[in-house]
Legacy VTK file of the C-alpha trace (Angstrom):
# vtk DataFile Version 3.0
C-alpha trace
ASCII
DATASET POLYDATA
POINTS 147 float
0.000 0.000 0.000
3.097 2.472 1.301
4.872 1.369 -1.939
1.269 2.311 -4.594
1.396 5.785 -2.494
5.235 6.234 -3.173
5.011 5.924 -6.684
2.009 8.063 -7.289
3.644 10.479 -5.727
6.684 10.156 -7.894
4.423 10.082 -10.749
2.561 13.037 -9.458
5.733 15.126 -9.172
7.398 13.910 -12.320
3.920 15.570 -14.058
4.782 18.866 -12.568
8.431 18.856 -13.335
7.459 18.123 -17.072
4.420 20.619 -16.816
7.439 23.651 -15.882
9.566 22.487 -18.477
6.899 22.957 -21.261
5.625 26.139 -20.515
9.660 27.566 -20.505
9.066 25.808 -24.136
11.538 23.127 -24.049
9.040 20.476 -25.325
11.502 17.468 -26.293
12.413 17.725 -22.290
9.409 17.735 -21.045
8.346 15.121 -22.968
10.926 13.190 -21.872
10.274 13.515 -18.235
6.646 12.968 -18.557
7.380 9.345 -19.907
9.892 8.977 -16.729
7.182 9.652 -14.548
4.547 7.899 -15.638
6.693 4.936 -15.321
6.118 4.248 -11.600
2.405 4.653 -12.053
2.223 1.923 -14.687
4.226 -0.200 -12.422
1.922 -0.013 -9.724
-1.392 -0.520 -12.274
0.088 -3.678 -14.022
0.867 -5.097 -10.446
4.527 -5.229 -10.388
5.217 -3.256 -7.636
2.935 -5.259 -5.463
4.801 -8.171 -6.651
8.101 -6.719 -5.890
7.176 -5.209 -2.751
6.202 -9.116 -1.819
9.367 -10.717 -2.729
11.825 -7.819 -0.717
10.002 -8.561 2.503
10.105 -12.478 1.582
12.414 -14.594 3.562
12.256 -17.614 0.842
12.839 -15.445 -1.819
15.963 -13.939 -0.094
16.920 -17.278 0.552
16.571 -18.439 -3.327
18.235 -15.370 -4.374
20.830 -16.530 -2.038
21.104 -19.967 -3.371
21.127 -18.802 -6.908
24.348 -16.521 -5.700
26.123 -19.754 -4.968
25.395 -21.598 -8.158
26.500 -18.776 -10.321
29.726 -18.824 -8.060
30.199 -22.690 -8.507
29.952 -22.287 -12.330
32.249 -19.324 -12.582
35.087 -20.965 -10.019
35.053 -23.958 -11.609
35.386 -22.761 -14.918
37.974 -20.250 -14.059
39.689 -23.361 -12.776
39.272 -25.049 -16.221
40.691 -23.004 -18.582
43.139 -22.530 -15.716
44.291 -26.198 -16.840
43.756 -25.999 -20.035
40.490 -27.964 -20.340
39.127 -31.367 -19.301
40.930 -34.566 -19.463
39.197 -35.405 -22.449
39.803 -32.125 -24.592
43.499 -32.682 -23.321
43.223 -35.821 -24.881
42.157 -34.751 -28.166
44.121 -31.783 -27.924
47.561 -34.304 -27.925
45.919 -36.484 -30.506
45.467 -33.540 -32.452
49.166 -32.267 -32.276
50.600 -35.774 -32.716
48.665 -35.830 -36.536
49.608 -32.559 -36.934
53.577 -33.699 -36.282
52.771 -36.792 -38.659
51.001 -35.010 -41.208
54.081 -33.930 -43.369
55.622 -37.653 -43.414
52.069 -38.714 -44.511
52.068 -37.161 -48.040
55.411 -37.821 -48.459
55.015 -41.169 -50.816
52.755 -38.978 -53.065
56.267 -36.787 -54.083
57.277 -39.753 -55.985
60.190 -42.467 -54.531
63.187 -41.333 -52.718
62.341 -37.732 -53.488
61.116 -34.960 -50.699
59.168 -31.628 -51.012
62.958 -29.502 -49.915
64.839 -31.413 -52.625
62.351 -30.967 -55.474
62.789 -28.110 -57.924
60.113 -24.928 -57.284
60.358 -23.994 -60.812
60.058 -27.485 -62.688
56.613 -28.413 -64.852
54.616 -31.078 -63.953
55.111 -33.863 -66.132
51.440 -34.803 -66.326
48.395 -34.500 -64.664
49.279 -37.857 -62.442
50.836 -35.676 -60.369
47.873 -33.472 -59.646
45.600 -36.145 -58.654
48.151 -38.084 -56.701
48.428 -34.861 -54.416
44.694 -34.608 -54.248
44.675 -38.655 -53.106
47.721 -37.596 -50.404
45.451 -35.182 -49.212
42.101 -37.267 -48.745
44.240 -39.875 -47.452
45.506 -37.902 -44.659
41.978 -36.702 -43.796
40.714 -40.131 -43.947
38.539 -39.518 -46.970
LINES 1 148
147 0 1 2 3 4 5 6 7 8 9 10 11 12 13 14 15 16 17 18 19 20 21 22 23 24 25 26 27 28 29 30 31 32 33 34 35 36 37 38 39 40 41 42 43 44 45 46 47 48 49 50 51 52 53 54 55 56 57 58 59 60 61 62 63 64 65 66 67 68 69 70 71 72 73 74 75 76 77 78 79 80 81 82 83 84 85 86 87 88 89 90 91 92 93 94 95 96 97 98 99 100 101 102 103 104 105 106 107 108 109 110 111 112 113 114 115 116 117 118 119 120 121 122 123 124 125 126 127 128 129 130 131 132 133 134 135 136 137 138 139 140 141 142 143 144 145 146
């Protein structure tokens, strides 16, 4: 009831302030502060203030705000605490897997280059002889993904 009376009074107020404003003819202002004020008034007809005055003085809801506190704090420690590591035991997992295949990955097109010859030693500048070669690079390649 104390908290309806507030904010018509608020609202009330807000009115005048935005009443003075217009007639010294600064319209865009006072328009402005009209919609401020009439705010708290539309809280209190749509039953939000009520609602909100109910949950301050509301032990439980103190208490689940409370709880609520603690799980946002679990989730942020314990992710902090994560990346401190460097991720779970299974993304470190992968993670290794991943770098070994990326350490193997230049041996593994290596046959395509032809025998006994290595991508350093071969020429930059020499033509292909064919289009063999092209395909047997594109075959490396979908090899080494597994394709």
């Amino acid at each position: 009831m104390i908290a309806e009376t507030i904010c018509s009074a608020v609202s009330a107020a807000g009115l005048g302030i935005a009443a003075v404003t217009a007639y010294r003819k600064r319209f865009l202002s006072a328009a402005r502060i009209a919609a401020y004020s009439l705010v708290p008034i539309g809280l209190v007809m749509t039953g939000v203030v009520q609602w909100l005055a109910d949950t301050a003085f509301s032990v439980t809801a103190w208490a689940g705000f409370g709880v609520l506190g603690v799980a946002w704090l679990l989730f942020s420690t314990t992710r902090a605490v994560e990346r401190r590591r460097g991720g779970t035991r299974k993304e470190r997992k992968e993670a290794k897997a991943a770098a070994r295949r990326a350490a193997a990955a230049p041996t593994a097109s290596a046959p395509s280059l032809g025998p006994g010859t290595q991508a350093a030693t071969r020429p930059a500048t020499a033509p292909r002889s064919g289009s063999t070669d092209d395909f047997s690079d594109i075959e490396a390649i979908l090899k080494k993904h597994g394709i």
